[in-house]
N, CA, C and O of each residue as an XYZ file, in Angstrom:
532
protein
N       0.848     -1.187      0.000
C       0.000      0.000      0.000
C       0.887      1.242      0.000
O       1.752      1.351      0.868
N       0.716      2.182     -0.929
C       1.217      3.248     -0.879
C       0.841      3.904      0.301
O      -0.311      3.822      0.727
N       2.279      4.962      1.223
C       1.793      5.594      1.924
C       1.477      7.046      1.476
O       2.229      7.627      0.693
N       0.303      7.655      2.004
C       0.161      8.950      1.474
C       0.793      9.868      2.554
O      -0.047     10.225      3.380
N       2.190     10.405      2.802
C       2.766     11.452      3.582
C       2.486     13.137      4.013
O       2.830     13.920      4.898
N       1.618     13.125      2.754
C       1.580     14.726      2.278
C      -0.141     15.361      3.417
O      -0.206     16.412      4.054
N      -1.358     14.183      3.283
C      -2.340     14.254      3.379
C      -2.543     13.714      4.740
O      -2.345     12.541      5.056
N      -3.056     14.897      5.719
C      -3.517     14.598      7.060
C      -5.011     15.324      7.390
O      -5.331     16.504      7.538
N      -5.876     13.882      7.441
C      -7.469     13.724      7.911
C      -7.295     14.591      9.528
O      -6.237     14.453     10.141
N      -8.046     15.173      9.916
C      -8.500     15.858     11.048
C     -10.420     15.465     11.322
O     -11.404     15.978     10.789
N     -10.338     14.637     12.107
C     -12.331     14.197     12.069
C     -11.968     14.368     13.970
O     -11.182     13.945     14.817
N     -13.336     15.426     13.810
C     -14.067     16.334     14.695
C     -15.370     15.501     15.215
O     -16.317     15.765     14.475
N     -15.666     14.746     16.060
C     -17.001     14.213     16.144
C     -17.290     13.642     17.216
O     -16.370     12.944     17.642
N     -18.104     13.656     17.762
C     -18.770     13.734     19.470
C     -18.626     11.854     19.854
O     -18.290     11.329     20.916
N     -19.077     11.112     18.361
C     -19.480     10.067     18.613
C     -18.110      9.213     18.810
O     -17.429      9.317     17.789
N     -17.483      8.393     19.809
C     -16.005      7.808     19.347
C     -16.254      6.516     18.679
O     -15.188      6.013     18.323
N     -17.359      5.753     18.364
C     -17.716      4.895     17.474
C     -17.414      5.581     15.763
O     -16.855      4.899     14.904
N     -17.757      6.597     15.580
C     -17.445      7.287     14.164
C     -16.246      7.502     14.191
O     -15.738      7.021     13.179
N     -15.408      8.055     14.929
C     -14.123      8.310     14.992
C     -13.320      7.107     14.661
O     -12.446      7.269     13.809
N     -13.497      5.634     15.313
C     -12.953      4.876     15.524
C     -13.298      4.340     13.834
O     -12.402      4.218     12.998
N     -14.376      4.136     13.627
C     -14.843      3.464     12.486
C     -14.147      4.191     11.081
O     -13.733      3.553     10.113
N     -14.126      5.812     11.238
C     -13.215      6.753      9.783
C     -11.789      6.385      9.855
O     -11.052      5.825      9.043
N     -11.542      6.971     11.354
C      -9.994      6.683     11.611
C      -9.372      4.989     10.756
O      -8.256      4.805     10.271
N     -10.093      4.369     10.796
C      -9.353      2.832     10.617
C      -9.690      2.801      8.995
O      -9.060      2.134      8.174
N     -10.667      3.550      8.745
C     -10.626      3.478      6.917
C      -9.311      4.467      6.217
O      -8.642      4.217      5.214
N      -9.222      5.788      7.247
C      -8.235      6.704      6.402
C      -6.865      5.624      6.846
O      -6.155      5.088      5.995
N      -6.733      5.497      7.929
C      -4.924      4.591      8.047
C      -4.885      3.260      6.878
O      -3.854      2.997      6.259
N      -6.393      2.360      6.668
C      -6.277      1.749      5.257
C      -5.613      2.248      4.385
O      -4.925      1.539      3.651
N      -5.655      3.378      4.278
C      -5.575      3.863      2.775
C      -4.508      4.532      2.756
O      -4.118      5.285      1.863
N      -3.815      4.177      4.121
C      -2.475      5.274      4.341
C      -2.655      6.883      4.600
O      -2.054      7.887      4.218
N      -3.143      6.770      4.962
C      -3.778      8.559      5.060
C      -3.274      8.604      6.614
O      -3.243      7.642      7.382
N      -2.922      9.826      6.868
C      -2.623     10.209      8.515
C      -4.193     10.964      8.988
O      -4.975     11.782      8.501
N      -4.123     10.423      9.798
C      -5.765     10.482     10.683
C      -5.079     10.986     12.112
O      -4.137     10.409     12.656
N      -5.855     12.383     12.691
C      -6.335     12.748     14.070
C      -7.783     12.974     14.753
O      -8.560     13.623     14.052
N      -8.147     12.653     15.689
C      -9.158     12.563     15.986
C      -9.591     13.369     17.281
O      -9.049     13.133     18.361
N     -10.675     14.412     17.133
C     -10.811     14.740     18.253
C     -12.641     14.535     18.667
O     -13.546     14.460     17.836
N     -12.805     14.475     20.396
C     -14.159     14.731     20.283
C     -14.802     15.517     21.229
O     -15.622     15.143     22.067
N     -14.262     16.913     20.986
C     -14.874     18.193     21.452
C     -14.448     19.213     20.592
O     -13.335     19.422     20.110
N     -15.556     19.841     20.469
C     -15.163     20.872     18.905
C     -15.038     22.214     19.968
O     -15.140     23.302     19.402
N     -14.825     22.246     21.462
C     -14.150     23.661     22.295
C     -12.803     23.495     21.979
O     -12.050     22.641     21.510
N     -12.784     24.662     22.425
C     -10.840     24.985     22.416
C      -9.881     23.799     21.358
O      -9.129     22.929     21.797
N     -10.168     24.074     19.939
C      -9.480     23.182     19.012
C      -8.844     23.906     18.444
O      -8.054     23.285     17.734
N      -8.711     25.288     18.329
C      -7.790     25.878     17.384
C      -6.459     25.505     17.512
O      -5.918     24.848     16.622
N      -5.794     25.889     18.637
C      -4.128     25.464     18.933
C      -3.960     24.027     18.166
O      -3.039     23.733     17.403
N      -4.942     23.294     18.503
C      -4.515     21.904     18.287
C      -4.808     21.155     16.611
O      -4.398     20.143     16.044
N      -6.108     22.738     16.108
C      -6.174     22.711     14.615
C      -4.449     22.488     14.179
O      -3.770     21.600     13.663
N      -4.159     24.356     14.927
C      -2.872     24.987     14.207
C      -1.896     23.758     14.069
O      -1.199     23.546     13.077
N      -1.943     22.959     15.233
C      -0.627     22.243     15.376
C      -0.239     21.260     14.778
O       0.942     21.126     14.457
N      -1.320     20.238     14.471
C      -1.575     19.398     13.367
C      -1.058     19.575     11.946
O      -0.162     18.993     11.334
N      -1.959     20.631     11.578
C      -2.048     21.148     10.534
C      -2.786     20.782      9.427
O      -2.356     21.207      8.354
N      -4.063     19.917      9.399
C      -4.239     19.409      8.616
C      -4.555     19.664      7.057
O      -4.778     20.779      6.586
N      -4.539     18.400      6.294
C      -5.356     19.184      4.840
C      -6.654     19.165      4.856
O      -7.196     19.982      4.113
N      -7.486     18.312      5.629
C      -8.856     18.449      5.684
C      -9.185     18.025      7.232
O      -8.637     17.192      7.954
N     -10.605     19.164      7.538
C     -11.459     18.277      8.624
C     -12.700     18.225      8.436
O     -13.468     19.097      8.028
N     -13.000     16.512      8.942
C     -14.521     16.350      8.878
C     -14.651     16.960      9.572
O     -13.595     17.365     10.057
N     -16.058     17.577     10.247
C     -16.658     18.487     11.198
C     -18.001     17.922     10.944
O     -18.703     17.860      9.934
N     -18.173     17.450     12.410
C     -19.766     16.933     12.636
C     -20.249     18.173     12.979
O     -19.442     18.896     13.563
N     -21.856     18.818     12.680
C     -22.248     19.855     12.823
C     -23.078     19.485     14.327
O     -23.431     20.420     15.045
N     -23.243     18.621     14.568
C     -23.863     18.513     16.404
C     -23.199     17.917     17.117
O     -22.988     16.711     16.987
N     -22.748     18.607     17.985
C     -21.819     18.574     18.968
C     -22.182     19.176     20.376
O     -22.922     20.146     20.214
N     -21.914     18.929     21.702
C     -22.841     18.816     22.577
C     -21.772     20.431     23.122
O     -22.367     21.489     23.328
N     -20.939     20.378     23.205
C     -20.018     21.862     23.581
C     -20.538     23.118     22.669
O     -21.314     24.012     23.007
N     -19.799     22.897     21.252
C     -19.952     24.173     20.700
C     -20.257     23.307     19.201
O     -19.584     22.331     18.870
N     -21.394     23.862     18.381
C     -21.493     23.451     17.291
C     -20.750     23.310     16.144
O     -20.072     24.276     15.794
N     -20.734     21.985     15.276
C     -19.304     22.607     13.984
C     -19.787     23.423     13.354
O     -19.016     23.542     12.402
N     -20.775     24.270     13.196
C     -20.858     25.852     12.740
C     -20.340     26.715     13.072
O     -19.862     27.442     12.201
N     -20.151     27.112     14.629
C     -19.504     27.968     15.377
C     -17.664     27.712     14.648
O     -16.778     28.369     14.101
N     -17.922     26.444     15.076
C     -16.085     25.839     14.626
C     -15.844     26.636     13.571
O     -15.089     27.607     13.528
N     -16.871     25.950     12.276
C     -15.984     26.313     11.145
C     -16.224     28.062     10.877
O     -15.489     28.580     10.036
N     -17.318     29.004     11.645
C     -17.112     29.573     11.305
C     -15.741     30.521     11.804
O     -15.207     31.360     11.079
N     -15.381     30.240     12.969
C     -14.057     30.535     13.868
C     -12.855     30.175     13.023
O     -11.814     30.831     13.044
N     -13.133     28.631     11.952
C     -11.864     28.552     11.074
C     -11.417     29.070     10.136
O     -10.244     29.134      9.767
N     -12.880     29.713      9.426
C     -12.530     30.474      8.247
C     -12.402     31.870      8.280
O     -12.158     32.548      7.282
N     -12.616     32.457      9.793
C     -12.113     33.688     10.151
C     -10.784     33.979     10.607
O     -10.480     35.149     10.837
N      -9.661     32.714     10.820
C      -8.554     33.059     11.412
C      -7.457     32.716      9.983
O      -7.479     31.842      9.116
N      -6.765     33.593     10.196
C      -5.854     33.684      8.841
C      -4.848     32.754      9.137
O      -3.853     33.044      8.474
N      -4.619     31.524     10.008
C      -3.719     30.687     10.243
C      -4.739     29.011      9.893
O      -4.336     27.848      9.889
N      -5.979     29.518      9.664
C      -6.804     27.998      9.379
C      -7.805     28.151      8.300
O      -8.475     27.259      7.778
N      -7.804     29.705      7.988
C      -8.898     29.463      7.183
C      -8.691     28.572      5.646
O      -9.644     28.328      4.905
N      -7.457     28.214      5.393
C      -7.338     27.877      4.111
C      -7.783     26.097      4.119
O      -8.202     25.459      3.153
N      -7.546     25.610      5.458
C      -8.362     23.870      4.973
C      -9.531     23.654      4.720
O     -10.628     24.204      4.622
N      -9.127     22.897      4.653
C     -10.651     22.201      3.337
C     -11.562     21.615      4.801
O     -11.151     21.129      5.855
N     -12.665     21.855      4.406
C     -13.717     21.528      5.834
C     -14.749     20.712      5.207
O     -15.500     21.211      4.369
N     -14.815     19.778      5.475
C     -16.256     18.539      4.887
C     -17.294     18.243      5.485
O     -17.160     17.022      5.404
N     -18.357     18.396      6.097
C     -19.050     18.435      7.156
C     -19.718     17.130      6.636
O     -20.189     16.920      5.518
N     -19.643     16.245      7.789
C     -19.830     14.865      7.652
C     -20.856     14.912      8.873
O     -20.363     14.950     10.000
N     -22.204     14.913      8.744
C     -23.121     15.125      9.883
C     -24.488     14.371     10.007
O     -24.891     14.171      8.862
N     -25.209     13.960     10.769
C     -26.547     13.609     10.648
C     -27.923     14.136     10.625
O     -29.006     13.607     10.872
N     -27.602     15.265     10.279
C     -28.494     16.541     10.224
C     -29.035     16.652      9.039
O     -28.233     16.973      8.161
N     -30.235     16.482      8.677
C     -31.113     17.057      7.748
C     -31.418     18.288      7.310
O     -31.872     18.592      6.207
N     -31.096     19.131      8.402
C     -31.916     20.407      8.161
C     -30.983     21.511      7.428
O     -30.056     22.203      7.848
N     -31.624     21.392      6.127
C     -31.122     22.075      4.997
C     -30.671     23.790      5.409
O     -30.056     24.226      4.436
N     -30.774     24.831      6.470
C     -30.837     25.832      6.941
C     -29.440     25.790      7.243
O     -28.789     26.757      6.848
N     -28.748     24.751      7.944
C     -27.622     24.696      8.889
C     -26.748     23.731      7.807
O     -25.558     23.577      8.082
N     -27.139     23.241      6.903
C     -26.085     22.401      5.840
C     -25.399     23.726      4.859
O     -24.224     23.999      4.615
N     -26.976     24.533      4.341
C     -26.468     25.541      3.852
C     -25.416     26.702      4.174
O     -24.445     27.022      3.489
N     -25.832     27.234      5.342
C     -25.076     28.414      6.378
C     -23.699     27.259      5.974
O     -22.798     27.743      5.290
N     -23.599     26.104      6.306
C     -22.024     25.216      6.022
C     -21.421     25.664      5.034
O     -20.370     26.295      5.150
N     -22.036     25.388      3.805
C     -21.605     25.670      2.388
C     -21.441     27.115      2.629
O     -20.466     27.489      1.978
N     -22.002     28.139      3.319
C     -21.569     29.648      2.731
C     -20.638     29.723      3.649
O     -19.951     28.872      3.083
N     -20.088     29.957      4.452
C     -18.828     29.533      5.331
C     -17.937     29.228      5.379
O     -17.015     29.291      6.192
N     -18.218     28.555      3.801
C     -16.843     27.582      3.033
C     -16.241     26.598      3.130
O     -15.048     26.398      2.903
N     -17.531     25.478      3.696
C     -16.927     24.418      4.067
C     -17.037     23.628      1.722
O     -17.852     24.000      0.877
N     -16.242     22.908      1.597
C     -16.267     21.958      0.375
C     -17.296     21.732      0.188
O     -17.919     22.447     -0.597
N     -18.043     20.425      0.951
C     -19.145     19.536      0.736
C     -19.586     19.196      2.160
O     -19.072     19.540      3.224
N     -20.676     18.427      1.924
C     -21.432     17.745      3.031
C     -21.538     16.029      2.829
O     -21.512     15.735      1.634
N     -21.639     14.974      3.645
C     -21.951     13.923      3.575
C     -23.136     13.634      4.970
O     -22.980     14.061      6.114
N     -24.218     12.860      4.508
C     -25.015     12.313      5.724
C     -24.445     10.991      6.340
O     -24.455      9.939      5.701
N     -23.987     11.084      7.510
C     -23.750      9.776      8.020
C     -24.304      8.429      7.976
O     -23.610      7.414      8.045
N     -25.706      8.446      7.846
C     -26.536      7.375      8.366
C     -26.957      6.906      6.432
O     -27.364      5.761      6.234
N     -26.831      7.710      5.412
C     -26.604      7.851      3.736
C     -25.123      7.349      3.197
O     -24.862      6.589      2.264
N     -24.472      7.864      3.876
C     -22.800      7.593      3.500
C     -21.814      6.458      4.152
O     -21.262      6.743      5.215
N     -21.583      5.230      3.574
C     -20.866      4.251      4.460
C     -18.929      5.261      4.661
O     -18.440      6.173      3.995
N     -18.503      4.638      5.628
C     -17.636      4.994      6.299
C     -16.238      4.992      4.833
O     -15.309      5.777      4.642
N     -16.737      3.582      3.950
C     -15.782      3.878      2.850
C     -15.632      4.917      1.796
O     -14.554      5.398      1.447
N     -17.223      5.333      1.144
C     -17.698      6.593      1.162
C     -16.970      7.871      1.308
O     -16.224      8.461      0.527
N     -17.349      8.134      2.431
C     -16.540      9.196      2.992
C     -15.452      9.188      2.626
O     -15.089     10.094      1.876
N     -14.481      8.100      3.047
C     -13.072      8.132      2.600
C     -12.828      8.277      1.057
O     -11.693      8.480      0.626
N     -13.769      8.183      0.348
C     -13.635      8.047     -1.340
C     -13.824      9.904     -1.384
O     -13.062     10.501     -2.146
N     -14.711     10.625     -0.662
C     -15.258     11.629     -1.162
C     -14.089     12.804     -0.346
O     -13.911     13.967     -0.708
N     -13.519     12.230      0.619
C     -12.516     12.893      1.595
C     -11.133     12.823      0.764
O     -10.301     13.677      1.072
N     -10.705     11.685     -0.498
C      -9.872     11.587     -1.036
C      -9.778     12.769     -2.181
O      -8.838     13.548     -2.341
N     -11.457     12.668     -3.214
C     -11.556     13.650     -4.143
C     -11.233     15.086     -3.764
O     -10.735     15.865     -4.577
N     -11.534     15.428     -2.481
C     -11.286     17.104     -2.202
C      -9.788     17.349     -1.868
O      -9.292     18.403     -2.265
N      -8.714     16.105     -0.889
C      -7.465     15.959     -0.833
C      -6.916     16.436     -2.420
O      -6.315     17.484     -2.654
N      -7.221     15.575     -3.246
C      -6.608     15.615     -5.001
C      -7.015     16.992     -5.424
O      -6.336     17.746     -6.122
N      -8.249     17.247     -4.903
C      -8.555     18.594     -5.247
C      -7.694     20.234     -4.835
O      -7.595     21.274     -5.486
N      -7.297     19.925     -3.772
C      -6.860     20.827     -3.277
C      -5.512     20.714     -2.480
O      -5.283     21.097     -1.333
N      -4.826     20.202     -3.216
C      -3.440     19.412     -3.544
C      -2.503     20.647     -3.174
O      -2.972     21.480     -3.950
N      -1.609     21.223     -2.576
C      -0.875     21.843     -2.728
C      -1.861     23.661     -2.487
O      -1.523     24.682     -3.087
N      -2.559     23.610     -1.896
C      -3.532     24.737     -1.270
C      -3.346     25.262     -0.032
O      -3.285     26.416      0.391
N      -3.257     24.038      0.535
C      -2.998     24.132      2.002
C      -1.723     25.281      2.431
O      -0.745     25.583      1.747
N      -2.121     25.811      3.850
C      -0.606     26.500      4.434
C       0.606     25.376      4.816
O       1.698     25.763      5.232
C-alpha cells in the first residue's frame, strides 16, 4: 500500500464509534488520521496538526461545527483547509449556512458508508493538492 505522507485527515465528532470506524478506513488507505471529540478549544490543536482536511460533525454537545468552522474560516492561520461536514443533520438551513462559510461539501452519516466518505474525503485531498498552508 502506498503511503500517502503529504495528506492529514483531522475528524471532529462527538461520537467515538465514528471516529474509531473513519480513523481505521483513512490509516487503510495510508492517510494520517487525528481525531478529536470536542469541537471547544481546538484551534491550537487545529494549528498544530495542521491538517489538509477536517470532517466536522455539525452537532456537537459543547460548541457546534458551525460555530467551529465559522471561527476557522475567520482566522488567517486555518482558514485555508478544506472543511467537509460529515453530519446527521437534515436540516437544509444549517447544511447551507455550512456551504456559505466555506466548508467543500457535506456527507449524511446514516446515507454515506464509512468507505464513502473516505472516497469523497480523497476527491477534495486531489482537489486541493498543494492549497494548504
Amino acid at each position: 500500500m502506498e503511503q500517502n505522507t503529504e495528506s492529514k485527515v483531522l475528524i471532529i465528532d462527538d461520537d467515538p464509534f465514528v471516529l474509531d470506524i473513519y480513523s481505521r478506513k483513512f490509516k487503510e488507505r495510508g492517510i494520517a488520521v487525528e481525531t478529536m471529540r470536542d469541537s471547544e478549544a481546538t484551534m491550537e490543536r487545529i494549528r498544530a496538526y495542521a491538517p489538509t482536511i477536517i470532517l466536522l460533525d455539525l452537532v456537537m454537545p459543547a460548541q457546534d461545527g458551525l460555530t467551529l468552522l465559522k471561527k476557522l474560516k475567520e482566522d488567517s492561520g486555518t482558514r485555508e483547509y478544506a472543511v467537509l461536514l460529515v453530519t446527521n443533520t437534515y436540516e437544509e438551513e444549517k447544511i447551507e449556512r455550512g456551504m456559505k462559510l466555506g466548508a467543500e461539501g457535506y456527507l449524511i452519516k446514516a446515507v454515506h458508508t464509512p468507505s464513502e466518505v473516505v472516497e469523497k474525503t480523497k476527491e477534495i485531498l486531489d482537489r486541493v493538492a498543494g492549497k494548504t498552508p
